[in-house]
LOTIPA-473979 format. One record per residue: z, y, x of N, C-alpha, C in turn. Coordinates in steps of 0.05 Angstrom, whole numbers, plus 32768, in hexadecimal, padded with zeros to 4 digits. Atoms other than C-alpha are relative to their C-alpha. Layout:
N
Z | Y | X | Z | Y | X | Z | Y | X
...
! end
This chain:
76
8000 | 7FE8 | 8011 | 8000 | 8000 | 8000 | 8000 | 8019 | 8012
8007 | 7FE4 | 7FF0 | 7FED | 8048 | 801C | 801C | 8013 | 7FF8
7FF1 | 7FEB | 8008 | 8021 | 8078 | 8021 | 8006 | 8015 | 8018
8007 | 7FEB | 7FF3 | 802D | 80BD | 803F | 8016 | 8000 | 8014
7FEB | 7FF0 | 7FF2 | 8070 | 80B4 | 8062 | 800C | 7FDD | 8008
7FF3 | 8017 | 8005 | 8096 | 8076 | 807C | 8017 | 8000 | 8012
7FDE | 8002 | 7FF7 | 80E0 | 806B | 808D | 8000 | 7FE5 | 8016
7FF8 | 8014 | 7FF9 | 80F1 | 8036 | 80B9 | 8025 | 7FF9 | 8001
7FEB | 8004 | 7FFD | 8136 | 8016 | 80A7 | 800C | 7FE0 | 8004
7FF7 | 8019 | 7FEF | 8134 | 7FD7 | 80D3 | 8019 | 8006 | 8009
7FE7 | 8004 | 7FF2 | 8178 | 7FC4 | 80E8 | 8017 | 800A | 7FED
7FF2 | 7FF0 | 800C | 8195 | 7FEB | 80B3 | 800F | 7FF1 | 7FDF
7FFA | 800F | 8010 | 81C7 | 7FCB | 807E | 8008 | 8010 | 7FE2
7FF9 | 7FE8 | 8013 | 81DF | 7FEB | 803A | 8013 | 8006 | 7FFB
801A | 7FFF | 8016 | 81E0 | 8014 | 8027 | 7FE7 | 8017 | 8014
8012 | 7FF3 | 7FF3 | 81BC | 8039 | 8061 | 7FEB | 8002 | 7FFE
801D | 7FF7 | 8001 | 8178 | 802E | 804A | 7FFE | 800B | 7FE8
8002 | 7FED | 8019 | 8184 | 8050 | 8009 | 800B | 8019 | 8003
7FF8 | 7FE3 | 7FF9 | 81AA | 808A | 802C | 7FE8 | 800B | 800D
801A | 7FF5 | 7FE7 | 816D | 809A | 805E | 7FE6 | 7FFD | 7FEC
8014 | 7FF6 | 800F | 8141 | 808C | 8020 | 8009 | 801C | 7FF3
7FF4 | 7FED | 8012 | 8164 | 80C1 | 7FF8 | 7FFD | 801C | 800F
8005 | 7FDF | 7FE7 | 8166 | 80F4 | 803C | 7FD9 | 8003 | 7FFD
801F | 7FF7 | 7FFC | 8116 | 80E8 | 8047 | 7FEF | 8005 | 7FE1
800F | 7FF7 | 8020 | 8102 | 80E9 | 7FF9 | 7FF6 | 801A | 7FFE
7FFA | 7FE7 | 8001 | 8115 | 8134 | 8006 | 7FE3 | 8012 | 8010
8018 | 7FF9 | 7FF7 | 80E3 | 8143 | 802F | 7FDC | 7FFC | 7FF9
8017 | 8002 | 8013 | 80AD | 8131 | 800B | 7FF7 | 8010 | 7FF4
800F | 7FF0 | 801F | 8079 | 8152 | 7FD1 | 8003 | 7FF1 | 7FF0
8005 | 800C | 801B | 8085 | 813A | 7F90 | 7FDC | 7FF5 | 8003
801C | 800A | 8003 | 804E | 8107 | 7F89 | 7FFB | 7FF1 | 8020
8007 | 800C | 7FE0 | 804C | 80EA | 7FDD | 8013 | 7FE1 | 7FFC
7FF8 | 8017 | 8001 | 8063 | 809D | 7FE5 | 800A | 8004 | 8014
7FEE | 8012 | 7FE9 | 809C | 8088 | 8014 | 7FFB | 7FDC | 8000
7FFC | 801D | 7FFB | 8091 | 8043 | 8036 | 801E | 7FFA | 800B
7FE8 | 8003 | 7FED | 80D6 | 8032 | 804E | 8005 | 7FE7 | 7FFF
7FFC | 801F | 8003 | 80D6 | 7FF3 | 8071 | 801C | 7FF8 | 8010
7FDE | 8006 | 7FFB | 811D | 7FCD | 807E | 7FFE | 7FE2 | 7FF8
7FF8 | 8020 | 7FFA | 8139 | 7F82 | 808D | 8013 | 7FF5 | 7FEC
7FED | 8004 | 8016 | 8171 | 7F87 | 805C | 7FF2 | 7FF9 | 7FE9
8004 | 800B | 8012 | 8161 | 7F5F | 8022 | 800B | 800F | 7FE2
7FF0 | 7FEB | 8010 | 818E | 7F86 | 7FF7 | 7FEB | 8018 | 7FF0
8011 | 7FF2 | 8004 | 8157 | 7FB1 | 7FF8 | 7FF0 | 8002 | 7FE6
8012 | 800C | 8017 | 812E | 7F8A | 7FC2 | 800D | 800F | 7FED
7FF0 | 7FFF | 801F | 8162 | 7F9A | 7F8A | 8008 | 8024 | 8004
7FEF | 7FE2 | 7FF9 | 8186 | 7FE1 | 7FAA | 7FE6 | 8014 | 7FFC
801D | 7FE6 | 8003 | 8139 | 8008 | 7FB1 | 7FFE | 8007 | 7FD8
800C | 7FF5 | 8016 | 8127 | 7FF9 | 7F65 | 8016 | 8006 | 7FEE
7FEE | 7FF6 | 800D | 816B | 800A | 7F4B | 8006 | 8022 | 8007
7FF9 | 7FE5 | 7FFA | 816E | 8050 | 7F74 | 7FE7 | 8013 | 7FEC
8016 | 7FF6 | 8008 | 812A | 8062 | 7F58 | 8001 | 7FFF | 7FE6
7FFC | 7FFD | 8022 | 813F | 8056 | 7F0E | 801A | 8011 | 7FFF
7FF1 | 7FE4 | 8009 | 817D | 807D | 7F1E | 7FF7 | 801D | 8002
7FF4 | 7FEF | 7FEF | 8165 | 80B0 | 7F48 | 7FD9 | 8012 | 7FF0
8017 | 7FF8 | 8012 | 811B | 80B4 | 7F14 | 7FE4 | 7FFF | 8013
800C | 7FFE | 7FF5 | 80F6 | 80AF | 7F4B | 7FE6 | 7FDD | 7FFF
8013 | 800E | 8008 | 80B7 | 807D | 7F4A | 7FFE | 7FE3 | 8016
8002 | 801A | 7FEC | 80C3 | 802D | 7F66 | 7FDF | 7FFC | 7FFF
8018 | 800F | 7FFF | 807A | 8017 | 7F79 | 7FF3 | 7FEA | 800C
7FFF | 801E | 7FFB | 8086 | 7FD6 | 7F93 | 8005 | 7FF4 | 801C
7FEF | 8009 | 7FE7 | 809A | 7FA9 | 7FCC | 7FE8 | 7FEF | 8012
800B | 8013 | 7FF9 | 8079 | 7F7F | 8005 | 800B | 7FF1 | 8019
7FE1 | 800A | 7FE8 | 809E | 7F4F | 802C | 7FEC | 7FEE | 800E
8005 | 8007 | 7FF2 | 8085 | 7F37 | 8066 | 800E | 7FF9 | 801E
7FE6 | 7FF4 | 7FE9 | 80C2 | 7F2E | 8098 | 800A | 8010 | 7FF8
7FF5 | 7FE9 | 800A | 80CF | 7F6B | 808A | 7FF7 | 8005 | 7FE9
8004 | 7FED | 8016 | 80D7 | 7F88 | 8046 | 7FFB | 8020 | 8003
800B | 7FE7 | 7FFB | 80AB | 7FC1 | 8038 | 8001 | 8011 | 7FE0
7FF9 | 7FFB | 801D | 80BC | 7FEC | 7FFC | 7FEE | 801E | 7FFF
8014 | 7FEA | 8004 | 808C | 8023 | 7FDA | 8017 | 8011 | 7FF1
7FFB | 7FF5 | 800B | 80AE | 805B | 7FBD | 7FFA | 8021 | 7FFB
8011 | 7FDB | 8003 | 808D | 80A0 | 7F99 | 8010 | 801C | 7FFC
7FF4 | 7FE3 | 8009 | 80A6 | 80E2 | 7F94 | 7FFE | 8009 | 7FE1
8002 | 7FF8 | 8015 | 80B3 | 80F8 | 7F51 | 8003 | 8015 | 7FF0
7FFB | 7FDE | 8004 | 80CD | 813B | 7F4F | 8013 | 800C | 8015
7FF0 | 7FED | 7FE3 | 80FA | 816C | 7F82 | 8016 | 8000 | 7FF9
! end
């Protein structure tokens, strides 16, 4: 999946890849995709629950070793 920005949160357990999603979201334009990829499994369930709290747009996962998670900007 194409996206404009990507986090790397290898090594990182939780909830650290949902804090460093939450810091880099910020920087974004409403409307730009974060890839943020990370080892923690946790991940699967913690990404699409922040993004239904936080309104912002889950657009899906791809696990390959590493879990790779899509997520869109939805507003500022």
């Amino acid at each position: 999946m194409k996206s404009d920005r990507s986090l790397d949160c290898v090594g990182l357990y939780c909830p650290m890849p949902i804090v460093k999603t939450a810091e880099m979201i910020k920087q974004l334009k409403k409307g730009e995709v974060l890839e943020v990829v990370a080892d923690d499994k946790g991940i699967k369930q913690d990404m699409p629950a922040w993004c239904d709290v936080t309104g912002h747009r889950f657009l899906g996962m791809e696990e390959n070793g590493e879990i790779r998670v899509y997520v869109k900007k939805t507003h500022d």
